[in-house]
FIDOVO-726770 format. One record per residue (C-alpha): residue number from 1; chain; x, y, z. Coordinates in Angstrom, 3 decimals, always signed. Layout:
// FIDOVO-726770
SITE NUM A X Y Z $
...
END
This chain:
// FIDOVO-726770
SITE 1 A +2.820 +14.345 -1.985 $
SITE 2 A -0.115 +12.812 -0.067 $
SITE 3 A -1.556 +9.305 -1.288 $
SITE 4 A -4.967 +8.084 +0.306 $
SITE 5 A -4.848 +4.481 +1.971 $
SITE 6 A -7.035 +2.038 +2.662 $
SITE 7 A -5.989 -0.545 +5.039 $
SITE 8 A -7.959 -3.878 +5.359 $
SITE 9 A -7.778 -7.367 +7.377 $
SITE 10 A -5.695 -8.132 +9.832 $
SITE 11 A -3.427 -4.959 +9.047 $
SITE 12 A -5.944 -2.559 +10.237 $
SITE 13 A -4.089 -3.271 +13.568 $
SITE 14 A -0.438 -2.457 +12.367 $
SITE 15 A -1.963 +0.679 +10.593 $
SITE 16 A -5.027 +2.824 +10.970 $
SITE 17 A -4.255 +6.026 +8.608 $
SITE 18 A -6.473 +6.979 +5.580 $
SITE 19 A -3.753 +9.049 +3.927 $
SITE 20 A +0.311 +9.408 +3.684 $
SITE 21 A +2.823 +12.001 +2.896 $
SITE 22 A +5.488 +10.592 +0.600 $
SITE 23 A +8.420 +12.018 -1.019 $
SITE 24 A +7.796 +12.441 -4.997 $
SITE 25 A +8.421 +9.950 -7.011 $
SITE 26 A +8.340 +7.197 -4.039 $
SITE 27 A +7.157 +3.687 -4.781 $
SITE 28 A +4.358 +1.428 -3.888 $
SITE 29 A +7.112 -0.059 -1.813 $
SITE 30 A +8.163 +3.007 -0.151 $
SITE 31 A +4.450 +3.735 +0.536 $
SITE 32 A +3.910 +0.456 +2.280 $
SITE 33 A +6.985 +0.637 +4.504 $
SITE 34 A +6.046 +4.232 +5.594 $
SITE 35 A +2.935 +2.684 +6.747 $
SITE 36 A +5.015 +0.682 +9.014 $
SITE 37 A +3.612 -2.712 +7.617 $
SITE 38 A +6.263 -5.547 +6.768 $
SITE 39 A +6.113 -6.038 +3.438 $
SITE 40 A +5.763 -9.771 +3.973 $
SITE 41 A +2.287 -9.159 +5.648 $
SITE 42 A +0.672 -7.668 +2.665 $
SITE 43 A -1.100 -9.854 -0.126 $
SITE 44 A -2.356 -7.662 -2.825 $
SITE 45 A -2.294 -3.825 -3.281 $
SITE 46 A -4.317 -1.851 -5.726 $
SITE 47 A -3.576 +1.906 -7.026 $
SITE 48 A -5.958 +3.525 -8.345 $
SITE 49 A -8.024 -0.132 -8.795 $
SITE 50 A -5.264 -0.940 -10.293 $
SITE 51 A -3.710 -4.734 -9.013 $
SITE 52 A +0.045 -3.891 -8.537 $
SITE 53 A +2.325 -7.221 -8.528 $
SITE 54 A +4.773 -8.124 -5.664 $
SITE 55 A +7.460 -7.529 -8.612 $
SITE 56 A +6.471 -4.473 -9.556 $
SITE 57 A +6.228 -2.681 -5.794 $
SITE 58 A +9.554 -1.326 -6.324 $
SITE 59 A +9.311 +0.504 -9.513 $
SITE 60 A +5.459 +1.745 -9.245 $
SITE 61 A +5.646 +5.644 -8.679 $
SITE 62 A +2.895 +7.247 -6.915 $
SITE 63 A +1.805 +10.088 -7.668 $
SITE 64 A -0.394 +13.011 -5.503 $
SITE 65 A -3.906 +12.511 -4.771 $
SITE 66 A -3.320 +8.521 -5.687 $
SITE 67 A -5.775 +5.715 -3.598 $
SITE 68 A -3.925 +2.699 -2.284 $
SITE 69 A -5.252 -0.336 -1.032 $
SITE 70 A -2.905 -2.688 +0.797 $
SITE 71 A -4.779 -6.007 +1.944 $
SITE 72 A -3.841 -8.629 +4.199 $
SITE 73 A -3.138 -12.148 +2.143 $
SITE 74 A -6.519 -14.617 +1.502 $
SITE 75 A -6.408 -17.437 +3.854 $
SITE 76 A -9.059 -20.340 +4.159 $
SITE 77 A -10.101 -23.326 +2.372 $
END
């Protein structure tokens, strides 16, 4: 299955794909690490809009034709 990426911040340099081919039923998780980002580097990601907790990466199925954005973490003050 294909799922479209977005990659933004600082991870644009680890990663510069718009799209990845994932086995079925592979997780947000999965996803992420076949973009070759470490997991600690990434703040939020979305599915779909859709805000998908740090707890939750693991058990979050894709699906074909989803839209992921993976963002580096909010820093500043």
């Amino acid at each position: 299955m294909r799922v479209k990426v977005r990659v933004t911040g600082h991870l644009i340099d680890l990663c510069s794909v718009d799209e990845v081919e994932l086995s079925e039923g592979a997780s947000v998780a999965d996803a992420v690490a076949a973009l070759g980002i470490p997991p600690e580097q990434v703040g939020l990601v979305s599915v779909d809009g859709q805000a998908v907790s740090k707890a939750r990466r693991d058990t979050t199925a894709l699906t074909d034709g989803n839209e992921m954005v993976v963002m580096a973490p909010l820093t500043g003050g």
